[in-house]
N, CA, C and O atoms as CSV, one atom per row, in Angstrom:
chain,resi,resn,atom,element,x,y,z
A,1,UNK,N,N,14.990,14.187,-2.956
A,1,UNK,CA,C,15.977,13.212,-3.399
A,1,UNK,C,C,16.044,12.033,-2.439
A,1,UNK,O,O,16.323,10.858,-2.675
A,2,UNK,N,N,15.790,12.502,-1.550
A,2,UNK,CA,C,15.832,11.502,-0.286
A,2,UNK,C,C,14.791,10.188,-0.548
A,2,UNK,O,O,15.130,9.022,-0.347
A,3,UNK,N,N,13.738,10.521,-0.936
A,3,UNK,CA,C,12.621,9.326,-1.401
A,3,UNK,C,C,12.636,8.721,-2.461
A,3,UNK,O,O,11.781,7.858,-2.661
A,4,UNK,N,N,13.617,9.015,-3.429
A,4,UNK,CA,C,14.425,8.617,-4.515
A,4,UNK,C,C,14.902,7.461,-4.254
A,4,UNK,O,O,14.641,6.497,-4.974
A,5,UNK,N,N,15.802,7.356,-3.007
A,5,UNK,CA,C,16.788,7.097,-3.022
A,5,UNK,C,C,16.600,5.882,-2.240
A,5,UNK,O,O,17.339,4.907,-2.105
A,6,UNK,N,N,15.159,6.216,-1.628
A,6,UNK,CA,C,15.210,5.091,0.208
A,6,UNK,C,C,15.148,3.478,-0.881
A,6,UNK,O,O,15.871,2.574,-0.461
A,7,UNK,N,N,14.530,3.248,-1.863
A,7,UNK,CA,C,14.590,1.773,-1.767
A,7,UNK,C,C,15.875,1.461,-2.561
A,7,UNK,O,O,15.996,0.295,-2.937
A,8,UNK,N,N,16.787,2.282,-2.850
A,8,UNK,CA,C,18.330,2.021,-2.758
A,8,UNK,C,C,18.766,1.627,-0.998
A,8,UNK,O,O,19.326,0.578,-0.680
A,9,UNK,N,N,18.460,2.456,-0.253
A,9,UNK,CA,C,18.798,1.806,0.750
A,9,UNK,C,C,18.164,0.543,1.501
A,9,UNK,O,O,18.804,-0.079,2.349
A,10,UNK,N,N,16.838,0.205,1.120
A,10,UNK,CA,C,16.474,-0.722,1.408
A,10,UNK,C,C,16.287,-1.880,0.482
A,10,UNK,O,O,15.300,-2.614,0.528
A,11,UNK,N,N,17.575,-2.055,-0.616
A,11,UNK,CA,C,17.948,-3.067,-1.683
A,11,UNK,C,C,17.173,-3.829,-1.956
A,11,UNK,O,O,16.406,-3.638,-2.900
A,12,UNK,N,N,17.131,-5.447,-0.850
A,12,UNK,CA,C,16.220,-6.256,-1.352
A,12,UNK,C,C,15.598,-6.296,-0.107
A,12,UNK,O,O,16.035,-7.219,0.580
A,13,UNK,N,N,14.496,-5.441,0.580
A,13,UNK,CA,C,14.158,-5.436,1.992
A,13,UNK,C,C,12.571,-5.630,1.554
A,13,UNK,O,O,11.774,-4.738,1.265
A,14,UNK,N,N,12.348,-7.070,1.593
A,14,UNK,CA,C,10.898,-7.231,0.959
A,14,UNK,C,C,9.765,-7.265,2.398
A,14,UNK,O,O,8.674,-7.800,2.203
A,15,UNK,N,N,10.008,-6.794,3.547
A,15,UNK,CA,C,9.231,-6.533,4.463
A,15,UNK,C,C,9.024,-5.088,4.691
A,15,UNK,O,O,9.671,-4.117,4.297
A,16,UNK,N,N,7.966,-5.181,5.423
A,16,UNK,CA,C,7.589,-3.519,5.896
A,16,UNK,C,C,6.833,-2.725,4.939
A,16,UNK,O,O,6.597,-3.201,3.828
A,17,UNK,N,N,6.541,-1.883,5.169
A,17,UNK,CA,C,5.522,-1.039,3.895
A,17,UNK,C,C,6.421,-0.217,3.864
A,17,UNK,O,O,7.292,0.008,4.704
A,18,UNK,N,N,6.109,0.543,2.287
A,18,UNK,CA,C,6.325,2.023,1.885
A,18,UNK,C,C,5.465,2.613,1.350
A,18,UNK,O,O,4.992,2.113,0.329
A,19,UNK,N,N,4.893,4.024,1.891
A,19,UNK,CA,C,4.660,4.514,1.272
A,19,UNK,C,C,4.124,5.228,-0.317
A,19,UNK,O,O,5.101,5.084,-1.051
A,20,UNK,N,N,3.366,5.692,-0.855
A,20,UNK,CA,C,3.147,5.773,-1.829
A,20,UNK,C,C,4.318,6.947,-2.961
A,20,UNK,O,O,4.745,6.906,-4.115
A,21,UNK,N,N,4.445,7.987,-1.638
A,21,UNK,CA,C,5.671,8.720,-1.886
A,21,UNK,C,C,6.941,8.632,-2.765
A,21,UNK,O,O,7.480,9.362,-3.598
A,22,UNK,N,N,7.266,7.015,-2.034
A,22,UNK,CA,C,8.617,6.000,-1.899
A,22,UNK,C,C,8.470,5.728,-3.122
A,22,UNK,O,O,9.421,5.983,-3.860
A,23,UNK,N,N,7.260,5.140,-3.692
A,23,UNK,CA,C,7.386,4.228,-4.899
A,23,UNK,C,C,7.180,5.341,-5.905
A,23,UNK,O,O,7.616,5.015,-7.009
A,24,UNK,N,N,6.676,6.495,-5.870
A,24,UNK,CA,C,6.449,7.512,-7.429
A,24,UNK,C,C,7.527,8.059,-7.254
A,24,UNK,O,O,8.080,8.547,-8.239
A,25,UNK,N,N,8.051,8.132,-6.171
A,25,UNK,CA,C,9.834,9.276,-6.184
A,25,UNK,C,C,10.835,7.945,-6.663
A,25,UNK,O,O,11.857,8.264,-7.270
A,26,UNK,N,N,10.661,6.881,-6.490
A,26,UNK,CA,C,11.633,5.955,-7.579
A,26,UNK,C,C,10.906,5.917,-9.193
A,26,UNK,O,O,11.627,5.945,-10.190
A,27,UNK,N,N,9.335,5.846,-9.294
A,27,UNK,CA,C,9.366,6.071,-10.519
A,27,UNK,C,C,9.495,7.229,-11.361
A,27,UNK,O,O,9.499,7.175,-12.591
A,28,UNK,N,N,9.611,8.379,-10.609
A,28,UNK,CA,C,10.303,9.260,-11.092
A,28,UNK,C,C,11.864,9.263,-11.335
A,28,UNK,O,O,12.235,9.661,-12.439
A,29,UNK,N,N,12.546,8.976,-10.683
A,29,UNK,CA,C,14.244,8.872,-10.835
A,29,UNK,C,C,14.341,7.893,-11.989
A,29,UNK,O,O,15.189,8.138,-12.846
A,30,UNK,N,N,13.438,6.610,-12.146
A,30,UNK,CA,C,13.657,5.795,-12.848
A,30,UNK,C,C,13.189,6.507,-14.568
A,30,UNK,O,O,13.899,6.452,-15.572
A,31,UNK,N,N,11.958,7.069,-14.470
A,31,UNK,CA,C,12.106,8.055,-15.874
A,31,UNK,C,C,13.137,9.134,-16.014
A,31,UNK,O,O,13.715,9.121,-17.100
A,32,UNK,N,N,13.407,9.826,-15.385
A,32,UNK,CA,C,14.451,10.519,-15.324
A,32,UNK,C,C,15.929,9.999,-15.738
A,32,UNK,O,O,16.494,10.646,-16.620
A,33,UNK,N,N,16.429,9.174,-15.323
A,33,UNK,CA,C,17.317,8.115,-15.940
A,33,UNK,C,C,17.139,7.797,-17.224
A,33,UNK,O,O,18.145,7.775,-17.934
A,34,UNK,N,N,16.003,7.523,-17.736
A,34,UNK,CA,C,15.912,6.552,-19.070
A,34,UNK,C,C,15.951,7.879,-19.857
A,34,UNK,O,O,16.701,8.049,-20.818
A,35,UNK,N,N,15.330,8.551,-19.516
A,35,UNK,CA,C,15.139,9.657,-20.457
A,35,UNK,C,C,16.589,10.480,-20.609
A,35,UNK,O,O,17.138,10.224,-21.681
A,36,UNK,N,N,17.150,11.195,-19.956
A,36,UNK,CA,C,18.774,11.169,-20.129
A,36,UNK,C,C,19.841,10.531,-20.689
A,36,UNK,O,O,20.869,10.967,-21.208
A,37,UNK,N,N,19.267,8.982,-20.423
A,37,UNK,CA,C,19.845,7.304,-21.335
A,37,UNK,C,C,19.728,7.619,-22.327
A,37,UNK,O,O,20.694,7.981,-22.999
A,38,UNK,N,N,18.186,7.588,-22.897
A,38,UNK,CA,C,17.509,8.295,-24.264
A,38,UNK,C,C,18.279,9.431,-25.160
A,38,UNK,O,O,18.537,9.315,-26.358
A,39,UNK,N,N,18.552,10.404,-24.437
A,39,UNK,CA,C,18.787,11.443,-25.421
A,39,UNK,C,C,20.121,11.612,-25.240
A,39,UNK,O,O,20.613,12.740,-25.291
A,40,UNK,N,N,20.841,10.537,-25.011
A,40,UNK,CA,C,22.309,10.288,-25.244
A,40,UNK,C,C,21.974,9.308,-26.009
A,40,UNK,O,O,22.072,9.723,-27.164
A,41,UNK,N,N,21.607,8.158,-26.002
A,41,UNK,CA,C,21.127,7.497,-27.559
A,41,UNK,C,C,20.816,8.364,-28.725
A,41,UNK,O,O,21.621,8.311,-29.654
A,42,UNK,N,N,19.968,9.017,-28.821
A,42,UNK,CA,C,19.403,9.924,-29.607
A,42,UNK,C,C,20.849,10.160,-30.336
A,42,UNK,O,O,21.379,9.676,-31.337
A,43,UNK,N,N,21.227,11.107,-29.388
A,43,UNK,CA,C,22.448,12.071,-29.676
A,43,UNK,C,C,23.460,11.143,-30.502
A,43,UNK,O,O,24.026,11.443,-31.553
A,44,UNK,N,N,23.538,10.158,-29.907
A,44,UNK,CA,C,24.635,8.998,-30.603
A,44,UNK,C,C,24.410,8.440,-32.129
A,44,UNK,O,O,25.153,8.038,-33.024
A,45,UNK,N,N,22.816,8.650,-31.939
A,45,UNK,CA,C,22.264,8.018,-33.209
A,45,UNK,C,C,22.559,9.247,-34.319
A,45,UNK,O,O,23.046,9.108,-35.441
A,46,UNK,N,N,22.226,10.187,-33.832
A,46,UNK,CA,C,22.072,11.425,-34.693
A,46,UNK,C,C,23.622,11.828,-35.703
A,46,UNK,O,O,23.716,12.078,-36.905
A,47,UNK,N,N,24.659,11.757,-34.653
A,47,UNK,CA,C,26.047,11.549,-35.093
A,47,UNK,C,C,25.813,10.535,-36.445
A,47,UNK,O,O,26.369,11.038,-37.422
A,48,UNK,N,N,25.327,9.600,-36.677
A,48,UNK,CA,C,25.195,8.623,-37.750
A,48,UNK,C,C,25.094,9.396,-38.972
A,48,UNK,O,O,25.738,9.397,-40.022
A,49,UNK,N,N,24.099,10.055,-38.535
A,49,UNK,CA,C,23.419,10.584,-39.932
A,49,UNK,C,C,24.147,11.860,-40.649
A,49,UNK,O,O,24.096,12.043,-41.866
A,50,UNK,N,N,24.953,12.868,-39.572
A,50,UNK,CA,C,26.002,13.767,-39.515
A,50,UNK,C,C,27.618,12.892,-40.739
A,50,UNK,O,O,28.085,13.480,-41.714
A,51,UNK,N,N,27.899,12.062,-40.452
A,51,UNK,CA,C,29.140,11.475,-40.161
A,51,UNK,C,C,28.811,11.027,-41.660
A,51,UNK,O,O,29.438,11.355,-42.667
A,52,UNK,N,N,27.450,10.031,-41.563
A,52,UNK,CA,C,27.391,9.173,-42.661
A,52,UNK,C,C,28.172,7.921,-42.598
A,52,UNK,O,O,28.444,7.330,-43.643
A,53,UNK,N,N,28.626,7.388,-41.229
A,53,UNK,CA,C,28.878,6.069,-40.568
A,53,UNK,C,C,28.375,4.592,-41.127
A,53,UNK,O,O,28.930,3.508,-41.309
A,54,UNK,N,N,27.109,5.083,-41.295
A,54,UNK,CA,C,26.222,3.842,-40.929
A,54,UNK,C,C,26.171,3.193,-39.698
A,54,UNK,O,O,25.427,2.214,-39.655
A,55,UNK,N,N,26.998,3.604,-38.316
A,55,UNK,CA,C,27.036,3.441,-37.620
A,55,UNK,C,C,26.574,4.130,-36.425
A,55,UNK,O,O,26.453,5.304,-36.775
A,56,UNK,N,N,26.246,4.020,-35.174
A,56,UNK,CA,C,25.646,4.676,-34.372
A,56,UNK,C,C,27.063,5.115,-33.591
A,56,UNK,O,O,28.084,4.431,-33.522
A,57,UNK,N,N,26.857,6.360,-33.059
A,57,UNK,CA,C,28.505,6.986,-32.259
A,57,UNK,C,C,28.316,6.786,-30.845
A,57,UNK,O,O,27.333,6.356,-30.242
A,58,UNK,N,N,29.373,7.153,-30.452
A,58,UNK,CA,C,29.936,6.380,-29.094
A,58,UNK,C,C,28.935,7.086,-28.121
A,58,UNK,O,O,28.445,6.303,-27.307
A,59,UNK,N,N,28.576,8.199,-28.031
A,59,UNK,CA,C,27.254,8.348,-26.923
A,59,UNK,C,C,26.028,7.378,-27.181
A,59,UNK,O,O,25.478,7.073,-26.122
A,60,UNK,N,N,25.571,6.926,-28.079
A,60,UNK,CA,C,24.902,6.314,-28.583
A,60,UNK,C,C,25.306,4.531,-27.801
A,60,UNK,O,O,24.364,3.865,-27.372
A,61,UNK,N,N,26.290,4.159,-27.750
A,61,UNK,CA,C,26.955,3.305,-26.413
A,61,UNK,C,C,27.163,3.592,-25.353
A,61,UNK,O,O,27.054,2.819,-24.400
A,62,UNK,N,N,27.441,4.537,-25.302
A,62,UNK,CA,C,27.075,5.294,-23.416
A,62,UNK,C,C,25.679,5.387,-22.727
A,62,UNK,O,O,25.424,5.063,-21.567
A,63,UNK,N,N,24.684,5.974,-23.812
A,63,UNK,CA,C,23.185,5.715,-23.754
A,63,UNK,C,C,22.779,4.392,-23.086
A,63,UNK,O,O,22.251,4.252,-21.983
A,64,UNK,N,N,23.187,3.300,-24.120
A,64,UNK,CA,C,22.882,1.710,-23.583
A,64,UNK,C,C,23.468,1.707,-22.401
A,64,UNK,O,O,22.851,1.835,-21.343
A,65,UNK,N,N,24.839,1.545,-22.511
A,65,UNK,CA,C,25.537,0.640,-21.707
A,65,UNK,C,C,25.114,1.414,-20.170
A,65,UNK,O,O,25.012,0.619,-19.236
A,66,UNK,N,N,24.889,2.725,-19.878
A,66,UNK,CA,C,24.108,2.994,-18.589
A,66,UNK,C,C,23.135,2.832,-18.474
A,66,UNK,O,O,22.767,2.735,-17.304
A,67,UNK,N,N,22.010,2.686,-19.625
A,67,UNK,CA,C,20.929,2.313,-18.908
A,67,UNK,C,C,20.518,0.916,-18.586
A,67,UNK,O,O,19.702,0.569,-17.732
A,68,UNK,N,N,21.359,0.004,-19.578
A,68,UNK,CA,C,21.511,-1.436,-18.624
A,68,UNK,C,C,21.889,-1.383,-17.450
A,68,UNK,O,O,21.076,-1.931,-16.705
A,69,UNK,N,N,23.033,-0.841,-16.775
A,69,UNK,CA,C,23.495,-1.057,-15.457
A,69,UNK,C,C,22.751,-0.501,-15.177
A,69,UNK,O,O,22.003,-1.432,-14.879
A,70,UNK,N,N,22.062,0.547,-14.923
A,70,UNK,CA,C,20.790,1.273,-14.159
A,70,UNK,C,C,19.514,-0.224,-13.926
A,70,UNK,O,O,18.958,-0.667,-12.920
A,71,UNK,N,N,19.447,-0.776,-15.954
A,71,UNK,CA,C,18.172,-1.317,-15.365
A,71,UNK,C,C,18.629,-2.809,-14.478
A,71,UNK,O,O,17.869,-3.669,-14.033
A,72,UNK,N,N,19.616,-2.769,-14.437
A,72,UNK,CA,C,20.321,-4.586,-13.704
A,72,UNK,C,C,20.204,-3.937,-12.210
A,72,UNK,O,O,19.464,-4.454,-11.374
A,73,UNK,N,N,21.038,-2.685,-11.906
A,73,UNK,CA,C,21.014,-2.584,-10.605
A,73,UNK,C,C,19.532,-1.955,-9.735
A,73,UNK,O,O,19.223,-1.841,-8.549
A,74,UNK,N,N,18.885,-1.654,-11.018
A,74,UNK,CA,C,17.395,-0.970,-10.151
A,74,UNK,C,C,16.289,-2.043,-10.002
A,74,UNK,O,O,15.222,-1.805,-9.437
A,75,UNK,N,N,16.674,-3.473,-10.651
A,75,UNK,CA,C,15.441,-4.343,-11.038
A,75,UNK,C,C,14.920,-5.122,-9.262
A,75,UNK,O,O,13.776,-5.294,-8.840
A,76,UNK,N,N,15.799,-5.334,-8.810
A,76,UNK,CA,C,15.664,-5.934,-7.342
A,76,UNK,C,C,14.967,-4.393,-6.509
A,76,UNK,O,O,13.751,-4.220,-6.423
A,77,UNK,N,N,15.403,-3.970,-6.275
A,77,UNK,CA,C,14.746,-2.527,-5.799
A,77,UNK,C,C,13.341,-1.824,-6.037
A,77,UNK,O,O,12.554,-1.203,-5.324
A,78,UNK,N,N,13.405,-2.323,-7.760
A,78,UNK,CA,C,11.367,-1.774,-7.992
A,78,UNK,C,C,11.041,-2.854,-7.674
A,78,UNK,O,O,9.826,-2.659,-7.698
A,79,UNK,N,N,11.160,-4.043,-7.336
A,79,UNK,CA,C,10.078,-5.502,-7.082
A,79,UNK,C,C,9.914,-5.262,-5.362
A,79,UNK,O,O,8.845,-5.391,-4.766
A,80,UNK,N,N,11.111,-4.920,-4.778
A,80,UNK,CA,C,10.971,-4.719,-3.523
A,80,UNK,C,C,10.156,-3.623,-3.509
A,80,UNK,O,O,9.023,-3.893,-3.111
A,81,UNK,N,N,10.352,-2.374,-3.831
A,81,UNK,CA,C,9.626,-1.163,-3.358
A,81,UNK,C,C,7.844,-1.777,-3.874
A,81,UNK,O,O,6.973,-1.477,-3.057
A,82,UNK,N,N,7.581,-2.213,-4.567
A,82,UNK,CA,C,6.227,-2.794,-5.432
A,82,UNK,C,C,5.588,-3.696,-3.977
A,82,UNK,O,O,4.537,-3.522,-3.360
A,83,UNK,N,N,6.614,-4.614,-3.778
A,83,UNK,CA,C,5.905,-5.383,-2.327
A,83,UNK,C,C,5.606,-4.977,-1.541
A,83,UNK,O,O,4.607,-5.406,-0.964
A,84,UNK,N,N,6.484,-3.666,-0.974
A,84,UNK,CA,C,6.301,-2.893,0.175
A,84,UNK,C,C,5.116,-2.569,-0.139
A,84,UNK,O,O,4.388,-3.124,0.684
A,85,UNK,N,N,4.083,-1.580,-1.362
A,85,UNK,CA,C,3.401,-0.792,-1.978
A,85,UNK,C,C,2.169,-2.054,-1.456
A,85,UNK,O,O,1.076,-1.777,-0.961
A,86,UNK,N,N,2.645,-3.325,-1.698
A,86,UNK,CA,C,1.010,-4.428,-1.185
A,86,UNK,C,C,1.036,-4.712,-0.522
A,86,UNK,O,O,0.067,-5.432,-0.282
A,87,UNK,N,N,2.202,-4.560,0.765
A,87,UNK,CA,C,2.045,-4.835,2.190
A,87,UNK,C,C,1.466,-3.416,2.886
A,87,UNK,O,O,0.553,-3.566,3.697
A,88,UNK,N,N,1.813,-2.413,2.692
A,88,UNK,CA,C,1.431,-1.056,2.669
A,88,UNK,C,C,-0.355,-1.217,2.955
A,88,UNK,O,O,-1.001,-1.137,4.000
A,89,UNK,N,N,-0.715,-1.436,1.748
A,89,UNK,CA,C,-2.503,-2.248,1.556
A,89,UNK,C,C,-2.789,-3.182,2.446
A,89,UNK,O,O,-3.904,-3.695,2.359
A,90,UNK,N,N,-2.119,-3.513,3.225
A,90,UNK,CA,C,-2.294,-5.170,3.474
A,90,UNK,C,C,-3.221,-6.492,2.532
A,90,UNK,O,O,-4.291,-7.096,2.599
A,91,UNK,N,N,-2.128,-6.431,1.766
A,91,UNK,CA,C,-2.364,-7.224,0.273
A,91,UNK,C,C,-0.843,-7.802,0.458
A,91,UNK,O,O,0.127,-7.193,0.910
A,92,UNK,N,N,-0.918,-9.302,-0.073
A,92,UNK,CA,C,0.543,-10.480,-0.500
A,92,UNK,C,C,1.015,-9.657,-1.225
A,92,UNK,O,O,0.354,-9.029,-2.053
A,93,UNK,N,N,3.083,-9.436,-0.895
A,93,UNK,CA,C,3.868,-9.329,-2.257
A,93,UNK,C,C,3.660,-9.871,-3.069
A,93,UNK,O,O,4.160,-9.431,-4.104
A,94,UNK,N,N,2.757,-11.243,-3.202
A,94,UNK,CA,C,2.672,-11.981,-4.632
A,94,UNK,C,C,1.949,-11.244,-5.872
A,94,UNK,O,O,2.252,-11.428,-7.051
A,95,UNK,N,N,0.927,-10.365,-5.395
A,95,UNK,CA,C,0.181,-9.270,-6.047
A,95,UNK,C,C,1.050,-9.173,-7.296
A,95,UNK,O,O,0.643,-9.348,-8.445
A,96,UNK,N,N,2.490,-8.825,-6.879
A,96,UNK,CA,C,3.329,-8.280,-8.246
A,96,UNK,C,C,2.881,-9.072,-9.265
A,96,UNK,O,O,2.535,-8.605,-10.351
A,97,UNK,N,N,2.858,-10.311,-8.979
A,97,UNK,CA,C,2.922,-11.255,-10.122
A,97,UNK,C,C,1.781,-11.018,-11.181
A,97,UNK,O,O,1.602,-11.692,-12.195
A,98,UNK,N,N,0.978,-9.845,-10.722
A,98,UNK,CA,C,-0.434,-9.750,-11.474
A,98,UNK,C,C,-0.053,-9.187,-12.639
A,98,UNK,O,O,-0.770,-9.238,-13.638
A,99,UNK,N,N,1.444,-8.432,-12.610
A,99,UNK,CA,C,1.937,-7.571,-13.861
A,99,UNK,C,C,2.365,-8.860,-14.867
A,99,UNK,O,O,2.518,-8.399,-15.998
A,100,UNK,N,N,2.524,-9.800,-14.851
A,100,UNK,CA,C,2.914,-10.811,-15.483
A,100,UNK,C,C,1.496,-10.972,-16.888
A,100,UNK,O,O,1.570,-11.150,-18.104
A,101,UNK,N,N,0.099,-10.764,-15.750
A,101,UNK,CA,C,-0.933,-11.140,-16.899
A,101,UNK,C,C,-1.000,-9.928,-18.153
A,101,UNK,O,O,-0.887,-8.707,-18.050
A,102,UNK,N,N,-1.203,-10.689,-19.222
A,102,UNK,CA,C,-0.949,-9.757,-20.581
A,102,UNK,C,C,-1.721,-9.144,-20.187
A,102,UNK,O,O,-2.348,-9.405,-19.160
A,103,UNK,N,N,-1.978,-7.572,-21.323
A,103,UNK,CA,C,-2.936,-6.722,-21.457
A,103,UNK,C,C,-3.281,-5.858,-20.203
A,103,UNK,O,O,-2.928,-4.684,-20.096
A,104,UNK,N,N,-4.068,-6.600,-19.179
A,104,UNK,CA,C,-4.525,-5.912,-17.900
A,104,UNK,C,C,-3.631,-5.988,-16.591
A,104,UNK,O,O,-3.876,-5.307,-15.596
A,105,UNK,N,N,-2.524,-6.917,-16.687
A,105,UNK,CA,C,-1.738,-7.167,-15.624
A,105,UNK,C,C,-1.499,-5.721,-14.915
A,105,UNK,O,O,-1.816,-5.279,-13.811
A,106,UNK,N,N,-0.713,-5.108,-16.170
A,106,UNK,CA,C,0.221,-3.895,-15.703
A,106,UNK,C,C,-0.712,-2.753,-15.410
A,106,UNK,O,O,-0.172,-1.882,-14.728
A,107,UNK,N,N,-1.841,-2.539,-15.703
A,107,UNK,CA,C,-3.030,-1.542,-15.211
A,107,UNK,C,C,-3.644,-1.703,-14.222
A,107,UNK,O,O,-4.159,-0.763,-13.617
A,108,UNK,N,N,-3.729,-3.091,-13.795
A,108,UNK,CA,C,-3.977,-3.710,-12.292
A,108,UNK,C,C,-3.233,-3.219,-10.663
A,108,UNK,O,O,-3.614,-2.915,-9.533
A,109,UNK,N,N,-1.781,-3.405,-11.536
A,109,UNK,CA,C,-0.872,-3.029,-10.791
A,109,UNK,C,C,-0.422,-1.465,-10.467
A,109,UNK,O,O,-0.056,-1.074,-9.358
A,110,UNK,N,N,-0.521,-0.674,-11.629
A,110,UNK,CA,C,-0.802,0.538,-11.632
A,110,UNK,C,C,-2.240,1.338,-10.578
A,110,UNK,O,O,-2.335,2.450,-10.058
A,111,UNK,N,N,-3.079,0.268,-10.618
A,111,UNK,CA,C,-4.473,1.243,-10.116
A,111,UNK,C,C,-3.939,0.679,-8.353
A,111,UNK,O,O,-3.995,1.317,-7.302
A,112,UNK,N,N,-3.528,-0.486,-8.565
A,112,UNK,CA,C,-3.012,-0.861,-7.007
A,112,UNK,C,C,-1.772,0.174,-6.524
A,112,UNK,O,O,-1.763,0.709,-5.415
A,113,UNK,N,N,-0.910,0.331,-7.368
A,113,UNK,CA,C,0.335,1.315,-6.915
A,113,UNK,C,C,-0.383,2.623,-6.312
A,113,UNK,O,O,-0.064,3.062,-5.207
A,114,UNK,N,N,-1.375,3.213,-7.118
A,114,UNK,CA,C,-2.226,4.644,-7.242
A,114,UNK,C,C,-2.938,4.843,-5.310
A,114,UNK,O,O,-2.918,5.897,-4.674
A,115,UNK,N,N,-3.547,3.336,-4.754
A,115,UNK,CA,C,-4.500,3.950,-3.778
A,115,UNK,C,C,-3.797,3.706,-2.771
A,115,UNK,O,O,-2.874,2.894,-2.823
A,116,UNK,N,N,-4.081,4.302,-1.795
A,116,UNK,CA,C,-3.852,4.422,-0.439
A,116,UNK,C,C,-3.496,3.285,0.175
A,116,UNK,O,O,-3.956,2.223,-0.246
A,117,UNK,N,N,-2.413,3.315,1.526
A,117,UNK,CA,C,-2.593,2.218,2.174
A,117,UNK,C,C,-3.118,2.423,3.402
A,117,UNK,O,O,-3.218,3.561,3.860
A,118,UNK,N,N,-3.534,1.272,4.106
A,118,UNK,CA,C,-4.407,0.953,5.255
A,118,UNK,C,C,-4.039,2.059,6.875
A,118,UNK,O,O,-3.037,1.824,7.551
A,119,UNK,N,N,-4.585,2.686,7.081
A,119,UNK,CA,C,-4.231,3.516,8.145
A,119,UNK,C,C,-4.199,2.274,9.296
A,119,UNK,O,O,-4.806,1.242,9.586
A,120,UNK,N,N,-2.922,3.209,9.799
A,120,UNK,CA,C,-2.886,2.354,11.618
A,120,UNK,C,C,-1.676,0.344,10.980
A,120,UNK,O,O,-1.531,-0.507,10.103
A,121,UNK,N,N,-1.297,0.754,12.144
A,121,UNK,CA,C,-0.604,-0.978,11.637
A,121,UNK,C,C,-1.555,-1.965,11.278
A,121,UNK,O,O,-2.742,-2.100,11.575
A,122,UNK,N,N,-0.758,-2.642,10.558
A,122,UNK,CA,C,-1.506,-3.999,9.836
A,122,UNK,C,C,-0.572,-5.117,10.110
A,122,UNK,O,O,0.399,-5.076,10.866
A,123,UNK,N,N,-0.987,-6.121,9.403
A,123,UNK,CA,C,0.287,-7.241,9.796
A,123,UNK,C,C,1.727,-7.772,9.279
A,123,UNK,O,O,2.460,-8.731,9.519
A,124,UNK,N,N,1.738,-6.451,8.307
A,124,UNK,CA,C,3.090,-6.308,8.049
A,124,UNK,C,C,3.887,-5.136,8.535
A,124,UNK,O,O,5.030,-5.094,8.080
A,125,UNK,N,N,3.565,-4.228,9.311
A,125,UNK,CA,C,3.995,-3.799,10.539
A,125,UNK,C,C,3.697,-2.423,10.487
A,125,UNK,O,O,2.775,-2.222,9.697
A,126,UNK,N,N,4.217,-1.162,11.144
A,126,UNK,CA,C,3.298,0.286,11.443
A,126,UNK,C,C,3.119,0.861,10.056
A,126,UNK,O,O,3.675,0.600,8.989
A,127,UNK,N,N,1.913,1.960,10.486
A,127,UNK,CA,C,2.030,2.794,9.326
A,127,UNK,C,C,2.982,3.474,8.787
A,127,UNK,O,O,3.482,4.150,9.686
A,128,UNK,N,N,3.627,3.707,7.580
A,128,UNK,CA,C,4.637,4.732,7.357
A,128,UNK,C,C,4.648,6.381,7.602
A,128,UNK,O,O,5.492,7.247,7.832
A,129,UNK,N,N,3.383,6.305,7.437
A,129,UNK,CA,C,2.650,7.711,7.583
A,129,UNK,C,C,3.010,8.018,8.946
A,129,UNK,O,O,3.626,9.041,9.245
A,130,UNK,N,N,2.533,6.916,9.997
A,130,UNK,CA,C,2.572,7.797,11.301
A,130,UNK,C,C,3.623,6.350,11.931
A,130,UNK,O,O,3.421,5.154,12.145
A,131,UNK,N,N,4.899,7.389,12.060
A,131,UNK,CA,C,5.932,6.445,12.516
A,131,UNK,C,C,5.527,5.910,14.128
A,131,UNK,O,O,5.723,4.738,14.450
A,132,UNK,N,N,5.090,6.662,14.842
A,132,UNK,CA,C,5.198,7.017,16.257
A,132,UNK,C,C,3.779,6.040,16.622
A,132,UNK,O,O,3.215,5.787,17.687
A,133,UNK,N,N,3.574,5.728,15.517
A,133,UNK,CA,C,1.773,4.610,15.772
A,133,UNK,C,C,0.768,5.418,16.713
A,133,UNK,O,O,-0.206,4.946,17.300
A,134,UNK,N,N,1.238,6.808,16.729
A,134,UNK,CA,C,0.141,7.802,17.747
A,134,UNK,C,C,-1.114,8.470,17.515
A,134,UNK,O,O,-1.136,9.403,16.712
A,135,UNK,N,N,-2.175,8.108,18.124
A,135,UNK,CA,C,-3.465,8.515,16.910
A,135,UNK,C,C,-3.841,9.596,18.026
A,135,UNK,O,O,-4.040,9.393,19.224
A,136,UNK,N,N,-3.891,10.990,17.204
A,136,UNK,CA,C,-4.134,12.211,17.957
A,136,UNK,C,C,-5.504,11.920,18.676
A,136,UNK,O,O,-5.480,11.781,19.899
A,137,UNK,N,N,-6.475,11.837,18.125
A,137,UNK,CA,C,-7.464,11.317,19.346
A,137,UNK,C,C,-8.353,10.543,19.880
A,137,UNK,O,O,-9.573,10.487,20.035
A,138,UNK,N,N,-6.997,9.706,20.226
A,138,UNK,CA,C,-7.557,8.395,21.288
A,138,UNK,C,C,-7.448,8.625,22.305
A,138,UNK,O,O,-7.793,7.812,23.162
């Protein structure tokens, strides 16, 4: 839960690397969320068809209305954790912007999220991996 949670604590902290850890344990919380969002929508919707409303029922507004505030308050947080992920590489935060290009943007960014980052400090500062910058044998 703890790696969930770190680029909540590091809000809009667009320096330093994270980890690869950092960024799949937020995209996990972040499916986890929607999907819970989801099947309180669901559930809300389903009431419709029960009732014979024509209307969608009030979980079905609970569904939305949290997963907007989820996605308003998580949107600064995945762009940050994403920068960290190309400083990590020693690659520009601008990288993100590659998700912008149609079609291949977001698979770009995906195969970049996926690999490794650069052992030993780089010039956006130590490894995450090895806090202590201590290389067993030097």
């Amino acid at each position: 839960m703890e790696w969930m949670l770190m680029p909540y604590r590091r809000y809009a902290d667009f320096s330093g690397r994270s980890r690869r850890k950092e960024y799949w344990m937020f995209v996990l919380l972040t499916f986890i969320v929607a999907f819970v969002c989801g099947g309180l929508m669901i559930a809300g919707g389903l009431q419709n068809e029960v009732d014979g409303s024509g209307q969608p029922g009030g979980l079905f507004w609970l569904g939305v209305g949290l997963l907007a505030v989820w996605g308003i308050g998580s949107f600064i947080p995945s762009i940050a954790v994403q920068v960290r992920r190309f400083h990590d590489q020693n690659r520009s935060g601008w990288m993100v912007l590659l998700g912008f290009v149609p079609y291949v943007g977001g698979i770009i960014v995906l195969v970049f999220m996926c690999l490794e980052g650069t052992r030993g400090a780089n010039r956006f500062g130590p490894d995450p991996k090895d806090p202590g910058g201590v290389s067993i044998f030097s």
